[in-house]
N, C-alpha and C positions, 0 to 999 in steps of 0.2 A: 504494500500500500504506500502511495507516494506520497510525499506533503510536502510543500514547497517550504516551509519551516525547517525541514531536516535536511541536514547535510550526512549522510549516513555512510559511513566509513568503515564499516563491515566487510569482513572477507578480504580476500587479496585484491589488490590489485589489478584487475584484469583489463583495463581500460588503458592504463599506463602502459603498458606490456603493449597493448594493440598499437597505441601512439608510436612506440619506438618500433616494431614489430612491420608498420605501414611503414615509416619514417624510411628503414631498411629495404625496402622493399623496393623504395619509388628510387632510388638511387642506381642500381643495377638496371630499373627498366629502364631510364634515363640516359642511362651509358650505351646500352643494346640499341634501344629507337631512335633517342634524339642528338648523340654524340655519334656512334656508328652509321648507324643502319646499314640498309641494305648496298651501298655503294663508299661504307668508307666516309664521306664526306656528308654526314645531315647535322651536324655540326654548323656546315654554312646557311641551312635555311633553319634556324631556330628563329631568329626574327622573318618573320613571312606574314604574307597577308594582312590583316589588320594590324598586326604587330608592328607591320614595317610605316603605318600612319602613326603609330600610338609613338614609336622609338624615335619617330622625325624630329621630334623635339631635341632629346639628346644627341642626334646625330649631326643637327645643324651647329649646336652647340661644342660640339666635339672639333667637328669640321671647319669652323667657320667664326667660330668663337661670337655669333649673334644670332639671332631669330629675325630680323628685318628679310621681308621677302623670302620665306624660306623657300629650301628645294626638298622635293618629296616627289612620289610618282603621284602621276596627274590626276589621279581620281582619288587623290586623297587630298589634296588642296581644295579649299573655296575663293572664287574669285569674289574681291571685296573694287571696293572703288580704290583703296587705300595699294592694292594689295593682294595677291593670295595670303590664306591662312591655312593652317594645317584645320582638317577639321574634325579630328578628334580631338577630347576632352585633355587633359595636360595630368588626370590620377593618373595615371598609370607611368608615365615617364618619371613622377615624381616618387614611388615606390621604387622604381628601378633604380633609381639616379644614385642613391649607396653604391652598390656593388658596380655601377656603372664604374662611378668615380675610382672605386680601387681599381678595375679593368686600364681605366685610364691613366691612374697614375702609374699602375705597370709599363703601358704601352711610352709613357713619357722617358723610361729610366729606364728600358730596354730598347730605346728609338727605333718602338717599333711603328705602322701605318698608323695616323691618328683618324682613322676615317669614321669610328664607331660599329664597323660593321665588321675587321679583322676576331680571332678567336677569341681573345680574352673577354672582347663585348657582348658573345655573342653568346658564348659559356656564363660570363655575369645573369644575363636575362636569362637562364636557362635555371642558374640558383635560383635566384630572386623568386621563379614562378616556384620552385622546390620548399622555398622557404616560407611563403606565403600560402603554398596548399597545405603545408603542417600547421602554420598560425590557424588557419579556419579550424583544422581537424579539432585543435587546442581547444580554440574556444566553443567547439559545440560542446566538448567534454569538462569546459570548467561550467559551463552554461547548466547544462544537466544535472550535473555531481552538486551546484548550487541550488538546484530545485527541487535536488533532496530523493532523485531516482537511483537505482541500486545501479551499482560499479558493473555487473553484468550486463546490466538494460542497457548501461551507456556503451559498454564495450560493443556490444552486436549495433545497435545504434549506428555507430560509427564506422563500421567495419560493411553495414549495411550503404551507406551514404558513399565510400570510397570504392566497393566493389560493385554498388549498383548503379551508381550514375554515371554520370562519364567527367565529375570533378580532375579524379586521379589521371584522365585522359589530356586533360585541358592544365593539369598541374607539369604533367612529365614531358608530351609530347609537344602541347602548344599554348608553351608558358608566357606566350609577347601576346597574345590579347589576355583582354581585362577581366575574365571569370573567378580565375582564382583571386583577385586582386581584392576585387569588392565580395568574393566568398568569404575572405581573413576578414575583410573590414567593416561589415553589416555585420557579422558574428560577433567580431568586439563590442560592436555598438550596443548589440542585444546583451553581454551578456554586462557591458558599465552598465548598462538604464536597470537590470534584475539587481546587479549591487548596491545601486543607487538610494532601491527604492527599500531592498532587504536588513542595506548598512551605510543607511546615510554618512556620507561626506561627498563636502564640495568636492574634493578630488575625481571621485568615479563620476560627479556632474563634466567635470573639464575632461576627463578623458573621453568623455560621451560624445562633447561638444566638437571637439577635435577631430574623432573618427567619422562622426558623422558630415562636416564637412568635407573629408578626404571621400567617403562613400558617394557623398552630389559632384564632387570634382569627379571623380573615377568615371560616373554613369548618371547625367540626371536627373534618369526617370526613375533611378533606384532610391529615392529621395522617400519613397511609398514605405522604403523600412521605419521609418518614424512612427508607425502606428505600433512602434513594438512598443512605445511608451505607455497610451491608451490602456494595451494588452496587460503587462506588468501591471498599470495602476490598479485597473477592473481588479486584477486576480489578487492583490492586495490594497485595498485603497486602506484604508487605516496607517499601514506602512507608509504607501504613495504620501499622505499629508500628513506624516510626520519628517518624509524626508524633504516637504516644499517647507518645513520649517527649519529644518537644519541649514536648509544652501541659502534661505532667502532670496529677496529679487533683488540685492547685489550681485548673488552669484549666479542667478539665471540669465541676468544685461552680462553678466563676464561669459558667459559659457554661448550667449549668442554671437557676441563681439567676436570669441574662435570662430565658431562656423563660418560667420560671414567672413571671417580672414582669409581662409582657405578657400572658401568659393569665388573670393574676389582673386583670386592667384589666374585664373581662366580670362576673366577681360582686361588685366594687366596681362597678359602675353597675347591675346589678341592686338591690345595699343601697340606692344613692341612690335608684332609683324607688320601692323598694317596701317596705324594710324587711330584707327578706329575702334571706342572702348565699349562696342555692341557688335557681334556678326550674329547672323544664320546660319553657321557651321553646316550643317545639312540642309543644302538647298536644295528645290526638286524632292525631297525626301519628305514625309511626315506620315501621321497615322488617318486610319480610316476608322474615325474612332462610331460612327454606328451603324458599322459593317465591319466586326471583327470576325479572324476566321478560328471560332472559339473552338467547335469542334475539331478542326484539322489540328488546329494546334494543342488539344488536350490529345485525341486521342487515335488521330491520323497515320495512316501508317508510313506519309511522306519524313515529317518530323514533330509526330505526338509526344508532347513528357508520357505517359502515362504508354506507350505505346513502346519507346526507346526505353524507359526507364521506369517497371513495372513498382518495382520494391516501393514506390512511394506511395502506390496505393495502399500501404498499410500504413497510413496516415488517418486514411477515412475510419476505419473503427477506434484507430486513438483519439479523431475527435467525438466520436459519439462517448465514449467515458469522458470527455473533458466536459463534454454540455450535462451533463450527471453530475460532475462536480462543479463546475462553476458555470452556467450557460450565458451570462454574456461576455468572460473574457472566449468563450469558443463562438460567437459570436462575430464579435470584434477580428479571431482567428480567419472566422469564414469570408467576414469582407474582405483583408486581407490575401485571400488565395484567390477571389472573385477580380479582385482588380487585378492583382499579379495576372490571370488570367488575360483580362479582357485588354491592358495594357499594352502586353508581350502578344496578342494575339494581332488587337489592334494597327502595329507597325504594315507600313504596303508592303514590305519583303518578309512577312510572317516566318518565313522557311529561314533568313538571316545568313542568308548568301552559301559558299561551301564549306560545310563544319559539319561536325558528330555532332547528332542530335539539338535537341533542341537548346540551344545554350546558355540563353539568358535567364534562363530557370535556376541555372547552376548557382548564380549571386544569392541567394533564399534563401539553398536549402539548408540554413539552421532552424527555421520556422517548418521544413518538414521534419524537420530531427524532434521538435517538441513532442509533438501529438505521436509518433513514433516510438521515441521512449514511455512515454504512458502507457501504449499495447505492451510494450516489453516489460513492464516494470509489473505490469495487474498481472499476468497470466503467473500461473504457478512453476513450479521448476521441473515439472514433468514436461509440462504442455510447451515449457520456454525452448526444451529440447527436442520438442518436435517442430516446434515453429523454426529455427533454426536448419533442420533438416528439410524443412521446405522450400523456404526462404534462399536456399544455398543454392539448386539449379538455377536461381535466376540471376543471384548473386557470376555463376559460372558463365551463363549464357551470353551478362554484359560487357562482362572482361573479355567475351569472344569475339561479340561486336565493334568493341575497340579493335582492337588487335587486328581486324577481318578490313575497317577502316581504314587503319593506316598502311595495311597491306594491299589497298586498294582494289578489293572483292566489292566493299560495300560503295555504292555511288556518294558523291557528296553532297545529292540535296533530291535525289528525282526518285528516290526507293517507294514502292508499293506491295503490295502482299505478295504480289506474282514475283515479285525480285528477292524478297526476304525468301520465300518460300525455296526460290532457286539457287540462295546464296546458305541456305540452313545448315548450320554445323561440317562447313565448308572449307579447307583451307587449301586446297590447289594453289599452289600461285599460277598455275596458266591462266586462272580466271583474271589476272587482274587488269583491271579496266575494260572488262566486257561487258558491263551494263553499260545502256549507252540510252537513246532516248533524251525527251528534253520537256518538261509541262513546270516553268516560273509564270510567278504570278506578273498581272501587266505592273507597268511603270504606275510610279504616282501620280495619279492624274484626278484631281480633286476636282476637276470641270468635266472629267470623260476623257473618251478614246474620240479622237475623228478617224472615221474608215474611209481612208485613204484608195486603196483596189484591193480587187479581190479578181482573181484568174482561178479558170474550174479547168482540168485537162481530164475526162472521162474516159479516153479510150486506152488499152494498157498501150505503152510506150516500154521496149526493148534501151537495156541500160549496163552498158559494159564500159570496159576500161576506155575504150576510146570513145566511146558515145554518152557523155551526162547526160540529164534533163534539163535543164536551163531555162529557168523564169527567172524575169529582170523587171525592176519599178526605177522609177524617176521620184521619191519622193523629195516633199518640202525642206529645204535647210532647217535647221537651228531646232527642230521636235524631238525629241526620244521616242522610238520604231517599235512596235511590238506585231510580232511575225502571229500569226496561228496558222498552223495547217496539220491537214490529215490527207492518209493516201489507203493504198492498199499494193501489199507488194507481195511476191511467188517468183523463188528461184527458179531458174533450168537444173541446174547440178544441184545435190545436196550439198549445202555450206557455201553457196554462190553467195549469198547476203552478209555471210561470216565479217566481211572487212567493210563493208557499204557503208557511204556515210553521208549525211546532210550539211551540206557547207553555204555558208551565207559570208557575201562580201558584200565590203563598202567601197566602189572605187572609181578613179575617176579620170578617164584617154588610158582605160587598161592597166594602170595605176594603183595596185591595193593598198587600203589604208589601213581597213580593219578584215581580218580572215578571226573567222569562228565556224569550228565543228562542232559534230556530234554523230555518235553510230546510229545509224540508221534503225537499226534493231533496238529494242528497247531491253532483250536478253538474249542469248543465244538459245537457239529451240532445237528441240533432236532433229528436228523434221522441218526444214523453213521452203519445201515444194508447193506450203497449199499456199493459199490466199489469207494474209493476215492484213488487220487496219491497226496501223498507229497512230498516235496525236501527237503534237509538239503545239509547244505553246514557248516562245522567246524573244527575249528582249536583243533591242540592238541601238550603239548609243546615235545620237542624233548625224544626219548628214549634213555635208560642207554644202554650200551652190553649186551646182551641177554632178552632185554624185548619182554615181547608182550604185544599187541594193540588188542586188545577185543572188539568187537562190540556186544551189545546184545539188541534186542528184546523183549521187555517182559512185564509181567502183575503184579505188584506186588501184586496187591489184587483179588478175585473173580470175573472171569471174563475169558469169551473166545473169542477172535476174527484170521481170517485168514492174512495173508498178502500172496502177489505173485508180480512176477515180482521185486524181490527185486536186486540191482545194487550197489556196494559200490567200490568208486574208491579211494584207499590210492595215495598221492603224496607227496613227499618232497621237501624245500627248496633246491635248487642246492648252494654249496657252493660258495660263493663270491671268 
């Protein structure tokens, strides 16, 4: 029986043990995936992708010794009047910036490259994500062990959260975005505001105040952790207002005065790049907030939480014992998971570009470790070790789906039941990057799509290495392009379709600017003689004056198959 009074220190330590036991663990996978891998060299892509926006700050810094006008890859800039600006948030450079700095003072006093991106920097941000997925682990287990749950509940807890989600994936593999960052730093926050209110002092107010500015810097729409307060007071208000009497409103104007310190650090380096102490970091970007995609994103099989990352539905019956014992802090709980919800669902790239599972979820989940730990803690130590034994296939299955990830079995954003089902407890590596197919959601277009043309080709057309299909548009300059089409295709030989693929150009007197594929096949089939229909659905960024838009058809190696019934509809963002 749990009570948020007790801090219960019975039995061994088994939580501790789990902490160092992960801690060990994520070190060697570290070495094997993200230092080695497969060629020797993934050492040099540790900063990638978003990562390579979020580390533009240090790198300008490194490089160049200012932030005026910086340089970053192009789609990671926002053009200002002033100016580009980088337009990620500055948390996350600013966590890294420690270990950055020893990297750097290395590279200074071994005159080595000072570019930011040679090994020692690149190893730095590969700790830093190391040592920030242990801070979260920390604080879900100083969080728990304070609210008075058994060292058991919180060991499988935790061991549930790093083996079922894909935290430890985003910890080891791809530590330059921001999940584990603000996973450490909503966790602290939660667990100053429960000391706060359990052992008043102004101290755990200021370190509140602190991390929760570093959490709106990091991401912020993760701003929505603040109802951990509400939560905590509901669940002790007696406490709650005794500890608004210990800080007083001196130390509530001091503990706002942080926050706003640190959130103000973002339009101070906005001014330094660009002049200007306001931007729209994400321009053309925003939410569709009453038209979110709540289903696909809870439980989708493209990139559902609850789909990717099962174990957290043993959340749902830890909040039905909480509304037993206290029903409006589970309440309070459920609007919380509601908005997290509708929020994260809300965004126009709900899917959040190419990444394992759904990931902005990841920032949270100390708020699913609560209601969590209540199932663990009520159930008896019979049934704790059956729950356990349950629990563990799926615990197994997610660690597969990583692994199957970054071995590039699983696609990185277009999976459905037919692909899961085809990729199931699978580890060929022939397979890898066989799923092919394409269905993103359209651009952001808060006015609509204009439909631009749309070409129908009904009769089968014969499609070999030297014969593409080839449909071409003329669209408008300066719009963002969103492609739909569907066809129907049937090899001649078995495995004619094997290499096929759908390529779309941007270009201009024969001139490519932009080339983007994708396989044609959405998986490999035993059998691809009959007649099979696919859909695609994809973005394409805007054209220059006088481009064309180029769709083709085609076989790059040995191999003939038919397609018919072929339908492609161009449309553009209507301008805001």
């Amino acid at each position: 029986m749990w009570d948020p009074r007790l801090h219960v220190l019975q039995g061994p330590r088994w939580s501790r043990m789990v902490i160092i036991a992960l801690a060990l663990l994520s070190v060697p996978a570290s070495l094997t995936w993200r230092i080695i891998g497969t060629d020797g060299k993934a050492w040099q892509r540790i900063i990638a992708s978003d990562g390579e926006g979020y580390h533009a700050y240090l790198d300008n810094l490194i490089a160049r010794g200012h932030l005026h006008q910086p340089r970053a890859r192009p789609d990671h800039l926002t053009p200002t009047e002033g100016g580009a600006v980088i337009k990620y948030p500055a948390g996350v450079a600013l966590l890294q910036a420690p270990l950055t700095a020893v990297a750097h003072g290395w590279q200074v006093f071994s005159s080595g490259p000072l570019d930011g991106r040679s090994a020692h920097y690149q190893l730095a941000v590969l700790l830093s994500g190391l040592l920030f997925l242990a801070l979260g682990l920390i604080m879900v287990r100083k969080l728990l062990l304070d609210m008075g749950f058994t060292d058991a509940a919180v060991a499988i807890t935790m061991c549930a959260l790093y083996f079922g989600t894909g935290i430890a994936f985003y910890g080891i593999i791809t530590p330059s975005l921001s999940h584990v960052y603000s996973f450490a730093t909503i966790s602290g926050f939660v667990v100053q505001v429960h000391r706060l209110i359990n052992r008043p002092h102004r101290r755990s107010l200021l370190y509140a105040a602190a991390l929760f500015g570093i959490v709106v810097l990091l991401r912020p729409v993760n701003a929505l952790a603040l109802l951990a307060v509400p939560m905590m007071a509901a669940f002790q208000p007696a406490s709650f207002r005794g500890a608004l009497r210990v800080v007083g409103w001196r130390g509530l104007l001091l503990a706002g005065a942080i926050t706003m310190s640190i959130v103000a650090i973002q339009p101070l380096l906005w001014y330094w790049q660009s002049g200007a102490w306001w931007v729209r970091p994400y321009a053309g970007e925003g939410f569709y907030w009453t038209s979110p995609a709540l289903w696909k994103s809870a439980l989708g099989a493209q990139k559902g939480l609850f789909f990717h990352w099962p174990v957290l539905l043993l959340a749902a019956p830890g909040m039905v014992l909480l509304f037993r014992r206290d029903r409006i802090t589970a309440w309070l709980l459920t609007v919380f998971f509601v908005l997290l919800l509708w929020i994260t669902s809300a965004w126009w790239n709900w899917l959040y570009g190419d990444s394992y599972g759904p990931r902005p979820y990841l920032d949270h989940l100390i708020f699913f470790a609560w209601p969590m730990a209540i199932l663990f803690d009520r159930v008896g130590r019979t049934t704790l070790r059956w729950a356990v034994l349950l629990i563990a296939p799926l615990l197994a299955l997610q660690t597969l789906h990583a692994w199957q990830y970054q071995a590039g079995l699983i696609h990185p954003f277009n999976m459905d039941m037919e692909k899961w089902r085809f990729v199931a407890l699978r580890t060929d590596p022939s397979l890898k990057g066989m799923l092919g197919g394409n269905f993103e959601p359209a651009p952001f277009s808060p006015n609509g799509l204009l439909a631009l043309d749309h070409v129908a080709i009904p009769g089968p057309q014969r499609i070999a290495m030297d014969s593409p299909l080839r449909t071409a548009f003329t669209p408008p300059a300066g719009n963002e392009l969103y492609v739909e089409m569907d066809l129907r295709r049937k090899a001649v030989e078995l495995g004619d379709t094997k290499d096929a693929i759908v390529e779309c150009l941007l270009l201009h007197a024969d001139r490519t600017r932009i080339t983007y594929w994708f396989r044609l096949n959405d998986q490999p089939l035993p059998d691809d003689r009959q007649w099979r229909h696919w859909r695609y659905a994809f973005r394409m960024p805007a054209a220059v004056e006088g481009e064309e838009l180029v769709i083709r058809i085609r076989q790059p190696f040995r191999g003939t198959f038919h397609v018919r019934d072929v339908n492609v509809k161009l449309s553009a963002v209507k301008p805001y």
